[in-house]
ChimeraX commands (.cxc) that place a marker at each C-alpha (Angstrom):
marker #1 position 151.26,-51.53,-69.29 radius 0.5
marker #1 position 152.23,-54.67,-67.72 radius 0.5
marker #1 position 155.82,-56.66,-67.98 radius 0.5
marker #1 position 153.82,-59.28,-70.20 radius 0.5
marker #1 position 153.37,-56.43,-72.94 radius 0.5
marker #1 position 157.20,-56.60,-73.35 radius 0.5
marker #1 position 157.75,-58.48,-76.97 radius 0.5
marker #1 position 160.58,-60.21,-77.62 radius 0.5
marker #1 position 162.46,-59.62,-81.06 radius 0.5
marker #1 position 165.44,-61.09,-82.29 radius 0.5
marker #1 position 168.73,-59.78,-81.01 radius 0.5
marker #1 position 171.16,-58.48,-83.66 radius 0.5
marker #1 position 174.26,-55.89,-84.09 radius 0.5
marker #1 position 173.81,-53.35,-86.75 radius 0.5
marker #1 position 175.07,-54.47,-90.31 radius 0.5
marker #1 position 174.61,-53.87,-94.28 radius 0.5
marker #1 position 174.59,-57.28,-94.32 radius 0.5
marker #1 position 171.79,-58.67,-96.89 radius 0.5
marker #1 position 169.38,-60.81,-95.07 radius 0.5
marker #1 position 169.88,-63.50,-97.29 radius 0.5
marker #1 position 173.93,-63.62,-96.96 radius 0.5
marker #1 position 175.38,-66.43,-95.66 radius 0.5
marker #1 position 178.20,-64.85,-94.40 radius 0.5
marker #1 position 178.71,-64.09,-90.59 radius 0.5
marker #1 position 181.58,-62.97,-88.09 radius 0.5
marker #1 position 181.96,-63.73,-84.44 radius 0.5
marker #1 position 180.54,-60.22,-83.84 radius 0.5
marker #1 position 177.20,-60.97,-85.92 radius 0.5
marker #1 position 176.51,-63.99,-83.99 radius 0.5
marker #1 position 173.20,-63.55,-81.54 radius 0.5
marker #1 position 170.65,-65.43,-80.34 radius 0.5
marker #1 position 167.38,-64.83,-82.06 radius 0.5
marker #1 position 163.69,-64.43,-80.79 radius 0.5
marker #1 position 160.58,-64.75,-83.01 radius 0.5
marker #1 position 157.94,-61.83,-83.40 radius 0.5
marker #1 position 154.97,-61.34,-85.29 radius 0.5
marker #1 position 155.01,-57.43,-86.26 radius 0.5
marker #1 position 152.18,-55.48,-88.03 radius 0.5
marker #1 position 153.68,-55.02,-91.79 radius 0.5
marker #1 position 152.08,-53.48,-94.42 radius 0.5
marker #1 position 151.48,-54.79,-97.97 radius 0.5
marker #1 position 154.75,-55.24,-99.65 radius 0.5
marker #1 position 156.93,-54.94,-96.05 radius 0.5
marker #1 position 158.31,-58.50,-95.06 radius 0.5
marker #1 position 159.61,-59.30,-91.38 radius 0.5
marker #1 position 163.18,-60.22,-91.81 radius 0.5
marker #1 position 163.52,-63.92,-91.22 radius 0.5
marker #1 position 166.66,-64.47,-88.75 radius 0.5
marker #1 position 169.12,-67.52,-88.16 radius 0.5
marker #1 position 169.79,-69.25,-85.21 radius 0.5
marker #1 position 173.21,-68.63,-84.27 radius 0.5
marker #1 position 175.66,-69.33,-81.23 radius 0.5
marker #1 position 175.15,-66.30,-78.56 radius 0.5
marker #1 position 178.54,-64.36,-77.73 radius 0.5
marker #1 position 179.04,-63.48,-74.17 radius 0.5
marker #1 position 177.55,-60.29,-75.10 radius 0.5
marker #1 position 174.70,-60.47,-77.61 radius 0.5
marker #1 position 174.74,-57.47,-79.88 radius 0.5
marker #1 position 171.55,-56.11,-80.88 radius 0.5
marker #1 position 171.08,-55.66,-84.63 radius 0.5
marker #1 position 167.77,-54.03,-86.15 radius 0.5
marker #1 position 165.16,-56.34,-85.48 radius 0.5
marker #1 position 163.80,-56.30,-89.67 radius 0.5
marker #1 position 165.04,-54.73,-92.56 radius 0.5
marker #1 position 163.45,-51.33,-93.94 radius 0.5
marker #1 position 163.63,-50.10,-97.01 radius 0.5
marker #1 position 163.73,-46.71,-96.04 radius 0.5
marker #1 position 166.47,-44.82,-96.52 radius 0.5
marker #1 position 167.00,-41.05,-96.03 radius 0.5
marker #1 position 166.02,-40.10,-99.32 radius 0.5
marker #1 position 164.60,-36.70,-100.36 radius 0.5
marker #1 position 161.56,-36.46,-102.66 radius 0.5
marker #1 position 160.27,-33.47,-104.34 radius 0.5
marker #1 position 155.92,-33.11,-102.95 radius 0.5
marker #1 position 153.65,-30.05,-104.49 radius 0.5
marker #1 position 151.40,-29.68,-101.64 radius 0.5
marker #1 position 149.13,-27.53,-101.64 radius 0.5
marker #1 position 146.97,-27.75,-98.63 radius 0.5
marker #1 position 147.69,-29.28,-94.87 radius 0.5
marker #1 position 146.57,-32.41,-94.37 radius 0.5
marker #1 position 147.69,-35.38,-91.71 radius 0.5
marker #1 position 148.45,-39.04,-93.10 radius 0.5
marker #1 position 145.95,-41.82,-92.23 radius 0.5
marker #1 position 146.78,-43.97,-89.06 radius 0.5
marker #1 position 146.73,-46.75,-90.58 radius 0.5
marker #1 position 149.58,-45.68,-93.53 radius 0.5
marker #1 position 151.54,-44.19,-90.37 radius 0.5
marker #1 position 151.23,-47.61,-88.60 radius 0.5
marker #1 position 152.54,-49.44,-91.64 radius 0.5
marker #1 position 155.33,-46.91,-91.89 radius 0.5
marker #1 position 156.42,-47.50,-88.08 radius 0.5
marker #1 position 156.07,-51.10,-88.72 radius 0.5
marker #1 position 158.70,-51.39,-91.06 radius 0.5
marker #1 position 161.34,-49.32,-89.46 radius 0.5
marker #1 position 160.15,-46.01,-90.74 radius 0.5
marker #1 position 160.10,-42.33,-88.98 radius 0.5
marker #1 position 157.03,-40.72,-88.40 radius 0.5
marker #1 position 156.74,-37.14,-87.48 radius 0.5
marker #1 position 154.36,-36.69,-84.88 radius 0.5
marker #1 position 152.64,-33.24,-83.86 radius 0.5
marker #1 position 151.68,-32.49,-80.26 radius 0.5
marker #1 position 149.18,-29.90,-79.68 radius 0.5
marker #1 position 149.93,-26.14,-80.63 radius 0.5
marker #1 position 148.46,-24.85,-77.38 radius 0.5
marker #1 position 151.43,-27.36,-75.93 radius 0.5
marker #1 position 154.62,-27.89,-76.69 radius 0.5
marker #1 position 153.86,-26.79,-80.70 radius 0.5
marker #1 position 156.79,-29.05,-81.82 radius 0.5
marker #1 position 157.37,-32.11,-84.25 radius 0.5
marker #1 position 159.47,-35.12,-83.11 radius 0.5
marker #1 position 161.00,-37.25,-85.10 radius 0.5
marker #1 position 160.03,-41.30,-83.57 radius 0.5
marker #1 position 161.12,-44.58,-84.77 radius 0.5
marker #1 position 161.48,-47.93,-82.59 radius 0.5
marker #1 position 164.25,-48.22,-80.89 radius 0.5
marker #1 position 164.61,-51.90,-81.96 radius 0.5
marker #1 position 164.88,-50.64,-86.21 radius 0.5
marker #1 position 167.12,-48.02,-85.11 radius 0.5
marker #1 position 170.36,-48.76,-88.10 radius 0.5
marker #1 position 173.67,-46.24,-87.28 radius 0.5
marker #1 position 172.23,-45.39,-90.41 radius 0.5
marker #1 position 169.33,-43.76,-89.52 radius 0.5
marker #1 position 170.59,-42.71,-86.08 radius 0.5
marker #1 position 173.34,-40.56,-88.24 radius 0.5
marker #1 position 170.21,-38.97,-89.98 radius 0.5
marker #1 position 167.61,-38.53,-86.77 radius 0.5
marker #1 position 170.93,-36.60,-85.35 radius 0.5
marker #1 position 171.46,-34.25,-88.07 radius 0.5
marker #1 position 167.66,-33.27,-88.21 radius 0.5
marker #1 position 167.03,-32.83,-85.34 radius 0.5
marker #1 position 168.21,-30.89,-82.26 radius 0.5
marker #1 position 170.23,-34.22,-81.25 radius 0.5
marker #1 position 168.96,-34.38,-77.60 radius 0.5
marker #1 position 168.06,-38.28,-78.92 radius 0.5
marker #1 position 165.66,-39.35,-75.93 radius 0.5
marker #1 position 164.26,-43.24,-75.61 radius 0.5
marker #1 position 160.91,-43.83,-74.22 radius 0.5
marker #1 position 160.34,-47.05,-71.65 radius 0.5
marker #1 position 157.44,-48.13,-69.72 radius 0.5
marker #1 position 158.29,-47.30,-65.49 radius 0.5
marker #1 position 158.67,-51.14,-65.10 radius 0.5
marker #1 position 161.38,-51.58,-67.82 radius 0.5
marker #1 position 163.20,-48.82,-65.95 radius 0.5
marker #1 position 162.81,-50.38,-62.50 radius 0.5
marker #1 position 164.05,-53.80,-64.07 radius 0.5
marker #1 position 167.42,-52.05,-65.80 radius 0.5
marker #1 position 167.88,-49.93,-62.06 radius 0.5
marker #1 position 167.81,-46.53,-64.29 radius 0.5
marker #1 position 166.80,-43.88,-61.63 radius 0.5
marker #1 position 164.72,-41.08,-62.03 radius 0.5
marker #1 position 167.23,-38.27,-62.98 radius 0.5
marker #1 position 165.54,-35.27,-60.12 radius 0.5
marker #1 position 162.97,-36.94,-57.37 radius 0.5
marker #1 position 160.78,-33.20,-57.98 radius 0.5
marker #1 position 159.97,-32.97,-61.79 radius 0.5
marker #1 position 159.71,-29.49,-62.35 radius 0.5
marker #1 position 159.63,-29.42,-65.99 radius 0.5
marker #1 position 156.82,-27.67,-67.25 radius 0.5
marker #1 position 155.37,-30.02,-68.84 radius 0.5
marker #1 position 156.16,-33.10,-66.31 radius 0.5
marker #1 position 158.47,-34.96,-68.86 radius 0.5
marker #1 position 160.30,-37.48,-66.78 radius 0.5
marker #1 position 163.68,-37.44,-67.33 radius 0.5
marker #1 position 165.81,-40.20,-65.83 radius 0.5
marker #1 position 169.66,-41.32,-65.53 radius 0.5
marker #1 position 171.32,-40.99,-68.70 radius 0.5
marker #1 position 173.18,-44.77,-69.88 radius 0.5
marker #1 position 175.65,-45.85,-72.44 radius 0.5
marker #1 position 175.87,-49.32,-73.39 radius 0.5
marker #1 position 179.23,-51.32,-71.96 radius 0.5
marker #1 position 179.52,-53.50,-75.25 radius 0.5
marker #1 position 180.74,-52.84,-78.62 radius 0.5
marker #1 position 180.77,-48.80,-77.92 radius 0.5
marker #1 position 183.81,-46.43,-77.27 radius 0.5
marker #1 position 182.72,-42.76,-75.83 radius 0.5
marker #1 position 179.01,-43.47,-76.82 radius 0.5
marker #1 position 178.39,-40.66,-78.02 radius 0.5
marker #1 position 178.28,-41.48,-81.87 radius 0.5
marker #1 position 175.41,-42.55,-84.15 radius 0.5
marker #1 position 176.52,-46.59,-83.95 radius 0.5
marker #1 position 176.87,-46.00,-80.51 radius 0.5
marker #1 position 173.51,-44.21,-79.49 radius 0.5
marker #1 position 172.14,-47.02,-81.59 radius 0.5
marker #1 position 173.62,-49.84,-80.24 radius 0.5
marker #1 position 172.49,-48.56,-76.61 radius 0.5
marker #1 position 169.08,-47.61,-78.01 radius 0.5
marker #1 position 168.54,-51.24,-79.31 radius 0.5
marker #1 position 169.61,-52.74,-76.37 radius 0.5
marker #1 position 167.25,-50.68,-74.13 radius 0.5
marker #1 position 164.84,-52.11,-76.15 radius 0.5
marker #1 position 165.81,-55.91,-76.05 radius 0.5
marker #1 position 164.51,-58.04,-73.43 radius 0.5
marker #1 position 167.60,-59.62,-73.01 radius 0.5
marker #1 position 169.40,-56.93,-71.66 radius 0.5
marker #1 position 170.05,-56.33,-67.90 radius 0.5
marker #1 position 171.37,-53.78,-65.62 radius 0.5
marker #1 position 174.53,-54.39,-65.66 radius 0.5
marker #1 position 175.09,-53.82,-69.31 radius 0.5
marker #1 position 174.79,-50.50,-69.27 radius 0.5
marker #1 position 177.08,-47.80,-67.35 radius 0.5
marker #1 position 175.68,-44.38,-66.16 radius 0.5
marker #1 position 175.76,-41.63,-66.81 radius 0.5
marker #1 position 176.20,-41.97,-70.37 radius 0.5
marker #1 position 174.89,-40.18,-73.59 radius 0.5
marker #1 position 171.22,-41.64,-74.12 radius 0.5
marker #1 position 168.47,-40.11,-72.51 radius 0.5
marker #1 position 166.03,-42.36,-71.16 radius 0.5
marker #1 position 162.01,-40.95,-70.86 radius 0.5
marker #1 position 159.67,-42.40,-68.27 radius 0.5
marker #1 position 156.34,-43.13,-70.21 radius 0.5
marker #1 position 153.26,-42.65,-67.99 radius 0.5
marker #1 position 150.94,-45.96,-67.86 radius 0.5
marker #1 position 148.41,-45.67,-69.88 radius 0.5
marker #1 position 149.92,-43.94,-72.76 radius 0.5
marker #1 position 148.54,-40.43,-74.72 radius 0.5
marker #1 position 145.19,-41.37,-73.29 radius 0.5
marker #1 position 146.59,-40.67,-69.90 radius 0.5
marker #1 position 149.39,-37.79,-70.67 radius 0.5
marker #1 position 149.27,-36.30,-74.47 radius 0.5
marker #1 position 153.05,-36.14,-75.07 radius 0.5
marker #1 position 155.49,-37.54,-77.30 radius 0.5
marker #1 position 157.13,-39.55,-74.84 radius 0.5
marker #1 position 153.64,-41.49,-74.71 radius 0.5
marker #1 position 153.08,-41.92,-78.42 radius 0.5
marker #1 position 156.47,-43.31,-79.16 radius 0.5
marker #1 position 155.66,-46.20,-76.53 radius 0.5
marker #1 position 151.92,-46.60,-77.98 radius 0.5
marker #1 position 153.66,-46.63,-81.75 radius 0.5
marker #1 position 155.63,-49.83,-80.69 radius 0.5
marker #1 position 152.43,-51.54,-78.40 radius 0.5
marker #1 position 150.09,-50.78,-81.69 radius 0.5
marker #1 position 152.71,-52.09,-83.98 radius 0.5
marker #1 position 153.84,-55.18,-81.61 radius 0.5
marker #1 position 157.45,-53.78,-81.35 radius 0.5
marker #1 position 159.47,-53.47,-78.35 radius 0.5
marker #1 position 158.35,-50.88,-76.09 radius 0.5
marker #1 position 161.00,-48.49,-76.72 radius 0.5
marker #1 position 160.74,-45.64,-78.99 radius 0.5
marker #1 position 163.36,-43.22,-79.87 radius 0.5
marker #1 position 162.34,-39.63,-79.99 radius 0.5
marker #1 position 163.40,-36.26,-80.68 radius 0.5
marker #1 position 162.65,-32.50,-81.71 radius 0.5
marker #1 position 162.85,-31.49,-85.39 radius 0.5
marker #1 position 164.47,-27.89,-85.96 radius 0.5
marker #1 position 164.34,-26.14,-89.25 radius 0.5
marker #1 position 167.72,-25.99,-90.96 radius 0.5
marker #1 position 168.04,-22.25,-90.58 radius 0.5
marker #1 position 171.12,-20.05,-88.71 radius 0.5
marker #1 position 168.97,-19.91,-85.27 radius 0.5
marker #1 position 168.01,-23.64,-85.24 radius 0.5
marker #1 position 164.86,-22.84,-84.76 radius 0.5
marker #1 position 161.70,-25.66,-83.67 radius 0.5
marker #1 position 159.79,-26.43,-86.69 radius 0.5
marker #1 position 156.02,-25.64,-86.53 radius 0.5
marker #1 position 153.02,-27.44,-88.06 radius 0.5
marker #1 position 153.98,-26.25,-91.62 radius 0.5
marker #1 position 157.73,-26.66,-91.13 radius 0.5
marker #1 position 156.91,-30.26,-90.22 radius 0.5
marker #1 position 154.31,-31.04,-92.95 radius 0.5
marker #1 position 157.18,-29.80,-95.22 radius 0.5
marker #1 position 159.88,-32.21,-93.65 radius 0.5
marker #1 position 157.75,-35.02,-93.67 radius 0.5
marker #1 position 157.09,-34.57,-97.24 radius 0.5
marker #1 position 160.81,-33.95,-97.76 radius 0.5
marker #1 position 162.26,-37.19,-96.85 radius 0.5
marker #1 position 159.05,-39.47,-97.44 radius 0.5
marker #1 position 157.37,-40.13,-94.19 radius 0.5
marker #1 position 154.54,-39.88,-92.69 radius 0.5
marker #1 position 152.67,-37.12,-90.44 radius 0.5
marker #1 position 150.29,-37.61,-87.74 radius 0.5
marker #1 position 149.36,-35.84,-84.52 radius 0.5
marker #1 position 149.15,-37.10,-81.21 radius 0.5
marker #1 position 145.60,-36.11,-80.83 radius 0.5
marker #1 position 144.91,-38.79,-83.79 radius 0.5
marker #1 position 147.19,-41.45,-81.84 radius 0.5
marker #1 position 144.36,-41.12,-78.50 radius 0.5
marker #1 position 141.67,-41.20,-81.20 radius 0.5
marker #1 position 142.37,-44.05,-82.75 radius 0.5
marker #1 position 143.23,-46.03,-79.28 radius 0.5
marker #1 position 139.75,-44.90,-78.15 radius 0.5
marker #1 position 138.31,-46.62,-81.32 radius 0.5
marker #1 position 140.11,-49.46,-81.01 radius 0.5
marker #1 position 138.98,-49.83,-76.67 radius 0.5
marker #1 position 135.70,-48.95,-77.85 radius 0.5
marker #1 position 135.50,-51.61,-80.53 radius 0.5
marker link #1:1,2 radius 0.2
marker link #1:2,3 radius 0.2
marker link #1:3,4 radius 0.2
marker link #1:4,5 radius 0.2
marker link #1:5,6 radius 0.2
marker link #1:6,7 radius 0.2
marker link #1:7,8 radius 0.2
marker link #1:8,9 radius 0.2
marker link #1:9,10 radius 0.2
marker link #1:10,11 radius 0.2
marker link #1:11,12 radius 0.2
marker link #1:12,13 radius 0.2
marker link #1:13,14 radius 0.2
marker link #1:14,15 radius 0.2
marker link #1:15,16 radius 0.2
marker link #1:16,17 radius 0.2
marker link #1:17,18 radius 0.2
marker link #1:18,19 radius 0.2
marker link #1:19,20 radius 0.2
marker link #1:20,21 radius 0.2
marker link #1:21,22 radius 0.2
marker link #1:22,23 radius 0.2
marker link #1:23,24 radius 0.2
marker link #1:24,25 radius 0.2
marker link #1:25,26 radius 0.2
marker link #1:26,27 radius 0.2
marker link #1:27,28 radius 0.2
marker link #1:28,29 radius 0.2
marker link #1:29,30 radius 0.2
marker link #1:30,31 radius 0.2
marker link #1:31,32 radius 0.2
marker link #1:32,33 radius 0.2
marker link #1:33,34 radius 0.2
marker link #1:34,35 radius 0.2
marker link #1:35,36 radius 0.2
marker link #1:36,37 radius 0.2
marker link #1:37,38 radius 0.2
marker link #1:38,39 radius 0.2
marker link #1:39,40 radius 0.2
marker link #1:40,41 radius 0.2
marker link #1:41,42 radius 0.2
marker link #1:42,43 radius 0.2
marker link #1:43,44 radius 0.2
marker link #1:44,45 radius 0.2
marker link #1:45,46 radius 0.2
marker link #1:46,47 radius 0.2
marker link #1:47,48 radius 0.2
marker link #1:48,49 radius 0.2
marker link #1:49,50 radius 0.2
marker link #1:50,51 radius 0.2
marker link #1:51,52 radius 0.2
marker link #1:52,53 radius 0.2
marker link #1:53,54 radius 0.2
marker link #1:54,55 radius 0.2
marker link #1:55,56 radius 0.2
marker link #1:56,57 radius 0.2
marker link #1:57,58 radius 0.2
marker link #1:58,59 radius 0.2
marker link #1:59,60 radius 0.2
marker link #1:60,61 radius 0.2
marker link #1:61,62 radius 0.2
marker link #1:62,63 radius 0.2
marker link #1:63,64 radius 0.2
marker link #1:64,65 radius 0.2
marker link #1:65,66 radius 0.2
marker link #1:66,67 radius 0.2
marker link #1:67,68 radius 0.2
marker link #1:68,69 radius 0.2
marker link #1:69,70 radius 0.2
marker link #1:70,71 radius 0.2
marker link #1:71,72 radius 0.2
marker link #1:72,73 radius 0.2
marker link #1:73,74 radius 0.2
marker link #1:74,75 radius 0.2
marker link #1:75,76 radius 0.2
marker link #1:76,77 radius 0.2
marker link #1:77,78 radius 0.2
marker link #1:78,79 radius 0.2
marker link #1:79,80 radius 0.2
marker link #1:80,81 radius 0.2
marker link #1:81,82 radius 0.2
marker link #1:82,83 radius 0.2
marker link #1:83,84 radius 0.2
marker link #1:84,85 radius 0.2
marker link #1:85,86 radius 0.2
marker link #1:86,87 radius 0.2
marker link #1:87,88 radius 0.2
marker link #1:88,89 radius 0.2
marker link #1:89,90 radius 0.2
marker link #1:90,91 radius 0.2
marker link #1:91,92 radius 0.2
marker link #1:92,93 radius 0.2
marker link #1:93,94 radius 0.2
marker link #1:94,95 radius 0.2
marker link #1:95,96 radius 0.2
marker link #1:96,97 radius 0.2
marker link #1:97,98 radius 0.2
marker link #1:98,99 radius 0.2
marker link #1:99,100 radius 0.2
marker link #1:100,101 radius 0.2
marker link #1:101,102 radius 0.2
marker link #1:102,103 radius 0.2
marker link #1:103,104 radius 0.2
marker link #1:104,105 radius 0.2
marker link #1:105,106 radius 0.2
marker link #1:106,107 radius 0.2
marker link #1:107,108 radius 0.2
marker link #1:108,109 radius 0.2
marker link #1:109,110 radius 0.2
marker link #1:110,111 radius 0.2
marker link #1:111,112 radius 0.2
marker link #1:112,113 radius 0.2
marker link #1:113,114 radius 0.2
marker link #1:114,115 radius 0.2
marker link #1:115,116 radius 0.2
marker link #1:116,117 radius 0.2
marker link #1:117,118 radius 0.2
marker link #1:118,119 radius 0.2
marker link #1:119,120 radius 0.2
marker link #1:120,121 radius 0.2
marker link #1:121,122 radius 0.2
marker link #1:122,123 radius 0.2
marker link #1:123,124 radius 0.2
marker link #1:124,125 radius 0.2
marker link #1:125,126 radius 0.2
marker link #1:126,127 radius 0.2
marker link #1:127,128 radius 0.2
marker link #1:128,129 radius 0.2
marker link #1:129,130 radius 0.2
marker link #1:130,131 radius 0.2
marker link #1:131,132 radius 0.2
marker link #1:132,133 radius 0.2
marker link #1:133,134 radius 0.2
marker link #1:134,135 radius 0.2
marker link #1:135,136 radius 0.2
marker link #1:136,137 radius 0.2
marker link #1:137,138 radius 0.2
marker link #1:138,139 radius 0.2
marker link #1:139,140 radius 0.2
marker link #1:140,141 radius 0.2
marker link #1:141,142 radius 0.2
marker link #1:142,143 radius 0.2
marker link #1:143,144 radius 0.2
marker link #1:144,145 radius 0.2
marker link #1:145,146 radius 0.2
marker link #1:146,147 radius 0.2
marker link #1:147,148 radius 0.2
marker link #1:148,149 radius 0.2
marker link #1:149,150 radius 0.2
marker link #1:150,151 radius 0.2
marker link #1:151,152 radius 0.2
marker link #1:152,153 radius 0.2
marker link #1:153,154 radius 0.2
marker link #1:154,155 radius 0.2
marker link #1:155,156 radius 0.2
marker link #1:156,157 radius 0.2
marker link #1:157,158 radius 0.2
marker link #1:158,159 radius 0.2
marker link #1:159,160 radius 0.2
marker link #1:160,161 radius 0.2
marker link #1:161,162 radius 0.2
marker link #1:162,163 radius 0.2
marker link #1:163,164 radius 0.2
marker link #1:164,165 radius 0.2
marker link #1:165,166 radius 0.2
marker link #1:166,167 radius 0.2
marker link #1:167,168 radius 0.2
marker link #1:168,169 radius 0.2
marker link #1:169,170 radius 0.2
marker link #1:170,171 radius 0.2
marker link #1:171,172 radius 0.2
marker link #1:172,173 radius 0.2
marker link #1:173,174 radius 0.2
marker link #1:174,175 radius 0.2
marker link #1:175,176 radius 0.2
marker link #1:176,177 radius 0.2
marker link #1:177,178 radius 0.2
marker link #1:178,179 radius 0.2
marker link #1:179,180 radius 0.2
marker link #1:180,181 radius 0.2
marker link #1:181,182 radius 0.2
marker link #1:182,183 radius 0.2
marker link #1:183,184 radius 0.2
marker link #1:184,185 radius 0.2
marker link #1:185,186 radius 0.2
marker link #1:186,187 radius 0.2
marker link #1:187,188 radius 0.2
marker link #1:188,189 radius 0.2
marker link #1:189,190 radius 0.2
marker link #1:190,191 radius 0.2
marker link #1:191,192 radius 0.2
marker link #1:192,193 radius 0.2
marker link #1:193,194 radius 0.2
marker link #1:194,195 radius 0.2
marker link #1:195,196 radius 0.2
marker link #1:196,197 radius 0.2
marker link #1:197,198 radius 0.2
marker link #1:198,199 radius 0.2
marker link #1:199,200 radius 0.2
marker link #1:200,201 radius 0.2
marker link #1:201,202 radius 0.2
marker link #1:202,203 radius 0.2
marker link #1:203,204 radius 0.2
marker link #1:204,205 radius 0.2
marker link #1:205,206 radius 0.2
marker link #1:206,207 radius 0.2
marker link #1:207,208 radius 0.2
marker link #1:208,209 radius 0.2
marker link #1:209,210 radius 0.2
marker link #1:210,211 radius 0.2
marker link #1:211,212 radius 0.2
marker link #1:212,213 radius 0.2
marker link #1:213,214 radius 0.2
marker link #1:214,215 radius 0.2
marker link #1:215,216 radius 0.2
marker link #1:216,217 radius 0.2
marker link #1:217,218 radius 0.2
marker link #1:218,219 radius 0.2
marker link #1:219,220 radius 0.2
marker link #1:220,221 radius 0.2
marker link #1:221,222 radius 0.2
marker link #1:222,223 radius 0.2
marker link #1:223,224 radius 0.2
marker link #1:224,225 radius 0.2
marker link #1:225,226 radius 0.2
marker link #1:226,227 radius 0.2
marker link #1:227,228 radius 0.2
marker link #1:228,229 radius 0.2
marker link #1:229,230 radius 0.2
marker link #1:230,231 radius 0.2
marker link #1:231,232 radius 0.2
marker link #1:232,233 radius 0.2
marker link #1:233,234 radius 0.2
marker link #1:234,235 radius 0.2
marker link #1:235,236 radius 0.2
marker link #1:236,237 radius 0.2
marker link #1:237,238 radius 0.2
marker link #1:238,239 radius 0.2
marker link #1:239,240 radius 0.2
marker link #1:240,241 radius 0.2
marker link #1:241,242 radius 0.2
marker link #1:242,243 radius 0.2
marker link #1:243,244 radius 0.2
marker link #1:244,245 radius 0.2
marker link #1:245,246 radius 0.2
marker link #1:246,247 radius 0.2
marker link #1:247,248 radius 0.2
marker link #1:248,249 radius 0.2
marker link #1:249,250 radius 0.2
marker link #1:250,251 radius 0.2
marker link #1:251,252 radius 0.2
marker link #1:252,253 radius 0.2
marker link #1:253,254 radius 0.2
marker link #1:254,255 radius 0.2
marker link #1:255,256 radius 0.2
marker link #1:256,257 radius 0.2
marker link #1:257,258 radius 0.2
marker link #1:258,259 radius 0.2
marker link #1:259,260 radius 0.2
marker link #1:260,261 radius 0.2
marker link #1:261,262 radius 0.2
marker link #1:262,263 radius 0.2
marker link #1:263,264 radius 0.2
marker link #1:264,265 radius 0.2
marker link #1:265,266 radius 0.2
marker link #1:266,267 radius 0.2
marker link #1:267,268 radius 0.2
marker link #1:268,269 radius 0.2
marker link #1:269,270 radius 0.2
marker link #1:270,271 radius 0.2
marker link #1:271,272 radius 0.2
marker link #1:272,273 radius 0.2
marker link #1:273,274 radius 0.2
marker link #1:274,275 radius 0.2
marker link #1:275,276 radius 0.2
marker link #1:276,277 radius 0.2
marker link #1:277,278 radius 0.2
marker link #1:278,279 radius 0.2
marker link #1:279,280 radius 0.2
marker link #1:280,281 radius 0.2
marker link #1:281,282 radius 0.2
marker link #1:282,283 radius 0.2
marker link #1:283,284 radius 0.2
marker link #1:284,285 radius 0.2
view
């Protein structure tokens, strides 16, 4: 992936705000960025407002979803995936999607959603269902340009996942550890108009090297979340994280467990298997 694949969004601080308000603070103010994003029928793209930039921009959601954490009651009574196409209009418009790695792999679900859509809200949420290790994936050159460091110069994770320096974001966070902060820091890793020196280190997000080339070069979740933005024409940062089952040992949900989850809360399910087949259609087309 080169720098040129990096999108620009516009640049706004989290807020319940309706888009259509004409009400603003100081701390709402931020320059703004146009975007085309893949929506689905019935999804808009938030239209923004110019505004004066603060010293420090703060980075709201770059549309608004409606999704919600909501749970739904589904009679299923056979496994099946979602289409690609329904999970790309989901991720679009600032949805979760659980995606599946391989059983003979990791075997685990992750909750992924860009970074840029990332609301306190649903940060609050991904926490609570998940095992809260809340990592963010970024191409190697988006790294390099924000000076984040590899976290261990030998990788000896099993399964090579490349862990870096953890950051917090200096603006408009306290410990950084909450859901507005994670947030905050996760959208800002994801705006283009961040630099270096915005963020301190260590800190309490987790950033994940993504390997060029994306699931068709390394089948892992880091991957996909990165691919998820580049085939919706988001940012190319995508939060990420384990779902456990809400049981006393906190155990990793499985295949099932996840199918059930997804169906739970209203989002979509796809593997990462189906991610590198449908980028091998699309290369081949």
């Amino acid at each position: 992936m080169s720098s040129a694949s990096y999108i620009s969004h516009p640049l706004h601080s989290d807020s319940h705000i309706p888009s259509n308000s004409t009400t603003t603070t100081p701390t709402e103010m931020a320059p703004v960025a146009q975007a085309t994003l893949f929506a689905a029928p019935g999804h808009t793209v938030a239209q923004a407002t110019q505004f004066t930039a603060p010293s420090h921009p703060v980075h709201k959601p770059s549309t608004t979803s409606a999704w919600r954490p909501t749970e739904h009651t589904v009679q299923r009574t056979t496994f099946a995936f979602d289409t690609m196409e329904d999970a790309l209009a989901g991720f679009a418009a600032g949805e979760f999607l659980v995606v599946m790695d391989d059983e003979n792999r990791e075997n685990e679900g992750d909750l992924i959603i860009a970074a840029s859509q990332c609301t306190t809200e649903k940060m609050a949420w991904m926490i609570k269902q998940t095992s809260g290790y809340i990592c963010i994936s970024l191409p190697q050159e988006r790294l390099e340009a924000l000076e984040i460091p590899m976290m261990f110069p030998d990788n000896q994770d099993p399964h090579r996942t490349a862990y870096t320096v953890t950051v917090d974001y200096k603006h408009g966070t306290s410990t950084g550890i909450s859901a507005h902060d994670r947030a905050l820091t996760a959208r800002a890793l994801a705006s283009p108009s961040s630099i270096a020196s915005d963020f301190s280190r260590p800190g309490h997000m987790v950033p994940l090297r993504a390997r060029e080339g994306g699931v068709l070069t390394r089948k892992g979740h880091t991957e996909s979340a990165i691919d998820l933005c580049l085939l919706t024409k988001q940012p190319l940062a995508g939060l990420l994280c384990e779902i456990v089952n809400d049981d006393a040992q906190g155990t990793m949900a499985r295949r099932d467990d996840c199918r059930a989850f997804a169906d739970r809360w209203g989002i979509k399910m796809i593997s990462v298997e189906m991610l590198a087949q449908f980028k091998r259609q699309q290369q081949q087309a």
